[in-house]
N, C-alpha and C positions, 0 to 999 in steps of 0.2 A: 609862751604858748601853753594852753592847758592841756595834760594830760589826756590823751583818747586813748581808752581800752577798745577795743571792737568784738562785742561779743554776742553770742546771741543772747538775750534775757530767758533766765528760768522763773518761773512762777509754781511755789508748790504752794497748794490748797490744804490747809490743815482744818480738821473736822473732827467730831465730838465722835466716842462710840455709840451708833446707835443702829438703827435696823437699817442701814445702808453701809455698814463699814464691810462687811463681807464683797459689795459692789467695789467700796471705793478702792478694795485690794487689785482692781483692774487696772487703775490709771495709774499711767507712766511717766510718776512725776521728773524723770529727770528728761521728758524728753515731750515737753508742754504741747498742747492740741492748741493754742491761743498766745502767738506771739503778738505781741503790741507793735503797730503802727511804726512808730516811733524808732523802734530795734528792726524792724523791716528796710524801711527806709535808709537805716544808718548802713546796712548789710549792702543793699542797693549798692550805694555809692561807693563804699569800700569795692565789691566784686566789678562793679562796673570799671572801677580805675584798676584794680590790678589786674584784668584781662587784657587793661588795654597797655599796660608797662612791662606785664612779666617777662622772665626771660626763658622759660620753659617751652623747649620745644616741640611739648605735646601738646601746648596748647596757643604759644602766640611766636609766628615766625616772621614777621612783618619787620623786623629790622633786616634780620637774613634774606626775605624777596629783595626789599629797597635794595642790599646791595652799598649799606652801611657798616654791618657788623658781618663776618662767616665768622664756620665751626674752625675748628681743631682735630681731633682725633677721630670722630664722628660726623663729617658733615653734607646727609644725605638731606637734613632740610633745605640746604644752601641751594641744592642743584635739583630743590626743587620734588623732592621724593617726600608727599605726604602723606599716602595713602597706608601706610604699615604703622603709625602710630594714630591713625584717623583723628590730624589734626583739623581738618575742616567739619568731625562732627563736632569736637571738643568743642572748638572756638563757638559753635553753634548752642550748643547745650549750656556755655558758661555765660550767654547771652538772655537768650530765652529761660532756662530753668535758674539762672542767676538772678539779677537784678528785675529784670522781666518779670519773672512770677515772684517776687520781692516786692514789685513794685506793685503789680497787680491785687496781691492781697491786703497791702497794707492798704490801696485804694476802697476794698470790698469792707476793711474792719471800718473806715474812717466814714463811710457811705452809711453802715447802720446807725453809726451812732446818733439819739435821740435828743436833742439838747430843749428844754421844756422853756418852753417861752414864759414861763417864772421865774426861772433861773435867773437873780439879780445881775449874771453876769452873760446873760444871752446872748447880746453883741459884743462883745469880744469874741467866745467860745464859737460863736457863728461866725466870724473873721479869719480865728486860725484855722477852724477846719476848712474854710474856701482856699485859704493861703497854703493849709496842708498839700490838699487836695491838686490845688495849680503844681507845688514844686514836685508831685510826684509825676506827673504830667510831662514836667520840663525834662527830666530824668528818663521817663519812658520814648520820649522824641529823640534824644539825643541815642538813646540804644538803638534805637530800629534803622536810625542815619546810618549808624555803625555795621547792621545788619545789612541791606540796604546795599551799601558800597562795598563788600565785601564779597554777596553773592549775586545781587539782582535783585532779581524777582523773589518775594519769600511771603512765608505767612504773615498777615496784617488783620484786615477785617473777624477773621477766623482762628485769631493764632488764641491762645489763652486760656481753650474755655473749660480745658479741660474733659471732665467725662461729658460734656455735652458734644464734643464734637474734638477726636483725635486724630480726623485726618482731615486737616484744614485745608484749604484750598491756597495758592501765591496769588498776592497782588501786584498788579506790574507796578515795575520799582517806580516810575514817574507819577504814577496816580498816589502811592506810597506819598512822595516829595512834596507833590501840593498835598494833600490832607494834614503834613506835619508841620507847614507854614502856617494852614489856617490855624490849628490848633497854637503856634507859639505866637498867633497875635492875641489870640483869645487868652491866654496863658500873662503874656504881658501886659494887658489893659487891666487882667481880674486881679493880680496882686496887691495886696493895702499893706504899706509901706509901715502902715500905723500902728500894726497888729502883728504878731511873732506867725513864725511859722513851727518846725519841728524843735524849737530850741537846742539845746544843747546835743540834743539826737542828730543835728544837721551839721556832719561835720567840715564841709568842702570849703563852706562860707561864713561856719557857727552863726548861719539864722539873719545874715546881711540877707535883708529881702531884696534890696539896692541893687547889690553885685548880682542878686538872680536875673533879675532883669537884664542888667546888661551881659549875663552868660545865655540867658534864651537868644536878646538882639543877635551875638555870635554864634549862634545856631544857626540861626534863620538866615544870618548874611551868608554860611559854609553853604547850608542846602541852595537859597537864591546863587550864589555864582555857580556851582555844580549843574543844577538847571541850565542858565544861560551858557554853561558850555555845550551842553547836550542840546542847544538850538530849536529846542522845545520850551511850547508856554513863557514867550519870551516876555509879556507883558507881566505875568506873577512873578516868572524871574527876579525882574527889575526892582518893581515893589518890593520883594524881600530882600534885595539888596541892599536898596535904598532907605528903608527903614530899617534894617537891621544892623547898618553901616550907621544912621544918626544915632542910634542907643546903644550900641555895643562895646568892646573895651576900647578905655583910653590909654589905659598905661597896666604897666607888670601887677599893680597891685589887683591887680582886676582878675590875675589868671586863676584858672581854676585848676588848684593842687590840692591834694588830701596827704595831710599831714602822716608823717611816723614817728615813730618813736626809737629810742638807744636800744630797748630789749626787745626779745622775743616775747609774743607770738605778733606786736606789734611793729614790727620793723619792714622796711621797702622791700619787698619780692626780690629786687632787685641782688641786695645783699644777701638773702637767704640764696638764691641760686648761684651767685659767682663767690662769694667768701664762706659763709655758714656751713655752705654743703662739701666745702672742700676740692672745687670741682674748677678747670681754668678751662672752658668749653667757647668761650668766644674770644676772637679777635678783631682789630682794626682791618676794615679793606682798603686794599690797594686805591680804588677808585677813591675814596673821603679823603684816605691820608694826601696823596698824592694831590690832590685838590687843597684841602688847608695849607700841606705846607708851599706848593706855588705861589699861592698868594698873602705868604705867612698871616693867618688866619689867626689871630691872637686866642681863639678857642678852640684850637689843638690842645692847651695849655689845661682847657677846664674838662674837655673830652678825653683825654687819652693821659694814658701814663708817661714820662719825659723818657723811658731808657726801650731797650733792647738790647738782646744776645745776638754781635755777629758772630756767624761761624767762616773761620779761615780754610777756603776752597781747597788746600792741599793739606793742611795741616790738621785738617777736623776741629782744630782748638775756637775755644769761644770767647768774645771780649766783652763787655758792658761795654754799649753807643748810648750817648746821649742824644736824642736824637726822635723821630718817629720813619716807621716801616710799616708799609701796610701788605697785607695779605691777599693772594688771591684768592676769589671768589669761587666756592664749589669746592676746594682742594682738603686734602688732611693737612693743615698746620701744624707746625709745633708751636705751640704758645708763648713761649720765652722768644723766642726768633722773630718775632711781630711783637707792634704795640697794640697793647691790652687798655681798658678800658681804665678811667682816671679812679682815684681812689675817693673823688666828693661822686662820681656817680655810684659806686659800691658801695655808700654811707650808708649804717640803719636805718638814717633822719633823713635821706633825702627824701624829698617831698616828691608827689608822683602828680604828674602833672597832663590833664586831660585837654585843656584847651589854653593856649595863653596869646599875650597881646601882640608876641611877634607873629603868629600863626595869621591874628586879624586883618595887621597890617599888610602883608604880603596877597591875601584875599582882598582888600582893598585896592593892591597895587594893579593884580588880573583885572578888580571891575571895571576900571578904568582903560586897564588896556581891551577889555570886550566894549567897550562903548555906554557902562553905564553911569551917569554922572551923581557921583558920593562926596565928589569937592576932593581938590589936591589935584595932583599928578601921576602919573607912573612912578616917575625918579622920587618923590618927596613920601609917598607909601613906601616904595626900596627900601630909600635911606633909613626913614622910620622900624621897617622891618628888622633889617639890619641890625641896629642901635638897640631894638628890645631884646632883641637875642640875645648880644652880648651885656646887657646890663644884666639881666636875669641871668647869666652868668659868671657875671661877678667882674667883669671884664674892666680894667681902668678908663677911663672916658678919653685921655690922653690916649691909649692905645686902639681904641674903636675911632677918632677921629683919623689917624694917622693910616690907619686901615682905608675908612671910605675915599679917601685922597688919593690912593693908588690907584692909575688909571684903567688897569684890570677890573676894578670894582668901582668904583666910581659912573653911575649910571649914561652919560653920555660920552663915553668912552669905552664901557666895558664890552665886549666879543657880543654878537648876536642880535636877535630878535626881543623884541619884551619879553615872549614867551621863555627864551633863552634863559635871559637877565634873572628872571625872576624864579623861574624855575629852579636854577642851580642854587642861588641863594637862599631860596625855600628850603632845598636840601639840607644846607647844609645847617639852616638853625632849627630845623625838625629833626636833626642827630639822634634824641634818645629818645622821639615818639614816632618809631617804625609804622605804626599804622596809617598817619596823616601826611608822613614824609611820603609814604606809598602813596596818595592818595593823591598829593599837590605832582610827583613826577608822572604818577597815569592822565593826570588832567592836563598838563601842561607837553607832556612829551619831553621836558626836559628836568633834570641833565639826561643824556644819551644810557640808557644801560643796556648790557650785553649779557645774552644767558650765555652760561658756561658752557666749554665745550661738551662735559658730560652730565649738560641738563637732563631732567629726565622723560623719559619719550612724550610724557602727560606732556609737557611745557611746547610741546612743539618747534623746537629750539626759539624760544621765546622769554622775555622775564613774565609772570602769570600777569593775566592782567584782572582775574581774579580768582578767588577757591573755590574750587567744585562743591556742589550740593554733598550733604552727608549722605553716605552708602546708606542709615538705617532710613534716610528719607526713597532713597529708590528702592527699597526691597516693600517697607510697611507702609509707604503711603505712593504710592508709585501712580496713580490715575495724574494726582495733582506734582509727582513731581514731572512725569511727563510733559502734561498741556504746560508748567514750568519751562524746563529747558526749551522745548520750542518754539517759548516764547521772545524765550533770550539769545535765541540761536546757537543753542548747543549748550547744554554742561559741560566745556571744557575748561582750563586755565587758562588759552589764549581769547576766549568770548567778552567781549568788553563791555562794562558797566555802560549803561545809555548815555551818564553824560562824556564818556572816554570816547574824544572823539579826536 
C-alpha cells in the first residue's frame, strides 16, 4: 500500500524585489489563501471518515448510544449527558465546516477553471474535471445522509453560502432524501470510467472510478431502504433500492476504508485516543458481550481483548480470567475488570471504515423483508451478511461456517421476527461503526435496548433516538431553528428520524 501523508498543501509564491514587495510583506505564506482542489478533497475524505470512527467524546458518541461500547471512570456520555461538552454542536461543525465546506470549495476552485479548447489535451482535462466534480458530489451526498439521520430536518438548499446568507433555513429531512437520490443517479451515469478522477489525491479508492460507482449504488440503496421504512415515496423508495441493489457492493473488496499509517500524525484516531494518549476510557457492554459469547460468536476474538481482572468478593484480590466480561451500561467501570477492546482494533494501520459489503448485504436482507424485489431472500442476504463480517475480520471460514449452523443463528431457526434476525446480527457486525449500528437498531427496533437507570432527564428514560439541534443554532439562528423543531416534532433525543418508524 502506498504511503498517505494527509496534509494540507502549502504554496509559497516567491517574487522579485520590486515596487510591490513592501505589499507582498502582507501575505501569509504559511497559511495559503488558495488550497488546490485536489488537497480539499483528500481532507474531505480524511475528516469525513474520522468523525465517523473517532473515539472522542466531544465529538462522536455513537458507539456509547448503540449500547456497544460504555465509559469507565467518566461516563456521562453513556447515560446520555451531552450537553456540557456540546457534543451535538461538534458533531455538527465537523460535518458542515469539515468536509462540507472542503468539499464545497474544492467544487468552486474546480468550476472556474478555464480549459481552452486548444488545449491538445481538451478532452481528457474536460473528463476529469466532470469526474472531479461527480466524486465530489458523491462525498457531499453521503455527509448530508450522515447529517440527515442524525438530526432531521437541517440546512440543505441554504446551507454553504456563506456571507451570502448565515442563517439558512432547514429542509425537511424526506425532501433532503429524494433530492440526494436524484443527484447519485445523476452522479452515477456522468462518471467515465476512461478518464482519472483526483488521482492520487483520492485516497479511499486511489482513483477506482469503478468502486465509486458501486460506493454511490450503496448510498442510494442505505437512503432507498431508510425511505421505504419511513412509508413515504414508496415508488422512489423502490427505484433506489432496486438499482442501487443491481450496482452496489459485491464483496469486502468493495468497502470503503481510508487507509493509515504505523506513525503519527497519520495513524487511526482510534489508536491515538485508547493507546497514544495514555488513556483506558472505554469498555465492552454487557449487552455485545453477553450476546457473542451465547452464541460463541467467533468475533469476540477480533473484537475484544481475550482476559480480564476478576476480583474475589471477600478477599478484594484479583486473578487474570481468560475469558470475556462485559460492562454495564451508564455505570463508572474499572477497565481492567471488563473486557476492553481487541488490540487489531487499537492498531495505527487499522483501516477506518465508512461503508462496507456486510452493511450492504444486511440492507438487502430488510428490502426484501419490506417487499422490495433486489433477487435472493431474507435468509440468503443474512447468511451473506453474516459471512462478510466475519471475512473482513479475518474470521477462518471453518469457523464462520460452524457458527451459521448453530440453530440460534441459523436463519430458519433463529428467535424472532426478520426484523429481529436481522437487526441483532446487523449489530453485532456494525461493532466498530457506532453510527450505522445506531442506525440499522433505530430502523429495525432491534436488538431491544434499554436506557440506563440514571439516563439523563434529556433522554426521557429512553435510548436517544436522535441529537438535539446545536445550542449555537437556537440562540443565532433561532426563526429557522424554530419552524425546524416543529417540524420534527420537538428538539428532543426521544423525536424520531421520519424513517424511525
Amino acid at each position: 500500500m502506498k504511503n498517505l501523508i494527509y496534509v494540507l498543501g502549502i504554496f509559497i509564491l516567491t517574487v522579485s524585489c520590486d515596487d510591490n514587495s513592501l505589499t507582498d510583506l502582507n501575505v501569509d505564506e504559511k497559511n495559503p489563501s488558495v488550497v488546490p482542489a485536489s488537497t480539499l478533497f483528500t481532507n474531505a475524505e480524511k475528516d469525513l471518515t474520522e468523525q465517523l470512527i473517532n473515539t472522542d467524546v466531544n465529538k462522536n458518541i455513537f458507539r456509547l448510544v448503540n449500547q456497544q461500547w460504555t465509559e469507565t471512570t467518566y461516563p456521562d456520555e453513556s447515560f446520555y449527558q451531552w450537553v456540557s461538552r456540546k457534543i451535538s454542536d461538534n458533531h455538527w461543525d465537523r460535518l458542515y465546516a469539515g468536509p462540507l465546506a472542503n468539499l464545497t470549495d474544492a467544487k468552486k476552485f474546480i468550476d472556474k477553471e478555464v480549459i481552452s479548447p486548444t488545449d491538445v489535451e481538451f478532452t481528457q482535462k474536460t473528463a476529469t474535471k466532470k469526474n472531479q466534480l461527480i466524486l465530489i458530489d458523491i462525498l457531499t451526498v453521503y455527509t448530508y445522509q450522515i447529517l440527515v439521520d442524525t438530526y432531521g430536518d437541517v440546512p440543505y438548499t441554504d446551507a454553504l453560502k456563506g456571507s451570502a446568507n448565515y442563517l439558512p433555513k432547514y429542509d425537511k429531512a424526506v425532501d433532503i432524501y429524494k433530492d440526494l437520490i436524484v443527484r447519485l443517479n445523476a452522479d452515477i451515469a456522468g462518471l467515465d470510467t476512461s478518464h482519472p478522477g483526483f488521482g492520487t489525491a483520492e485516497v479511499i479508492y486511489q482513483d477506482d472510478l469503478n468502486a465509486w460507482i458501486k460506493f454511490a449504488n450503496s448510498i442510494k440503496l442505505k437512503l432507498g431502504v431508510n425511505l421505504k421504512a419511513s412509508g413515504l415515496e414508496g415508488a422512489i423508495a423502490d427505484a433506489a433500492i432496486i438499482s442501487g441493489a443491481a450496482g452496489g457492493f459485491t464483496s469486502n473488496s468493495d468497502n470503503a476504508k481510508l487507509p493509515y499509517m504505523l506513525n503519527l500524525p497519520n495513524t487511526n484516531p482510534l489508536y491515538v485516543d485508547m493507546v497514544f494518549s495514555g488513556r483506558n476510557d472505554f469498555v465492552a457492554t454487557k449487552p455485545i458481550v453477553d450476546a457473542l459469547v451465547t452464541l460463541n460468536d467467533p468475533r469476540k476474538e477480533a473484537y475484544f481483548f481475550p482476559t480480564y481482572r476478576a476480583v474475589d468478593p471477600v478477599t478484594g484480590a484479583t486473578t487474570v480470567v481468560t475469558g470475556y466480561l462485559g460492562a454495564p451500561v451508564g455505570a463508572k467501570n474499572i477497565y481492567a475488570r471488563f473486557t476492553h477492546m481487541s488490540d487489531k482494533i487499537k492498531a495505527p494501520d487499522f483501516s477506518g471504515t465508512i461503508l462496507d459489503y456486510a452493511e450492504v448485504e444486511f440492507l438487502l436482507a430488510e428490502a426484501v423483508g419490506r417487499g422490495v424485489a433486489v433477487g435472493g431472500s431474507i435468509a440468503s442476504h443474512y447468511e451473506a451478511g453474516i459471512r462478510a463480517s466475519m471475512e473482513d475480520w479475518d474470521i477462518a471460514a471453518a469457523k464462520i461456517d460452524a457458527y451459521l449452523l448453530q440453530p440460534k443463528v441459523a436463519y430458519a431457526t433463529a428467535t424472532g421476527t426478520w426484523q429481529q434476525k436481522v437487526g441483532e446480527q446487523a449489530w453485532y457486525a456494525l461493532f466498530n461503526r457506532g453510527f450505522e449500528g445506531w442506525t440499522s437498531t433505530r430502523r429495525l427496533n432491534f436488538p431491544v435496548l434499554v436506557a440506563p437507570t440514571n439516563a439523563d432527564p434529556a433522554a426521557e428514560g429512553q435510548v436517544p433516538s436522535r441529537m438535539a439541534y446545536p445550542i449555537r443554532e437556537q440562540t443565532l439562528n433561532a426563526t429557522n431553528y424554530n419552524a425546524a423543531s416543529t417540524s420534527i416534532g420537538g428538539d428532543k433525543l426521544s423525536t424520531k428520524i421520519f424513517w424511525d418508524k
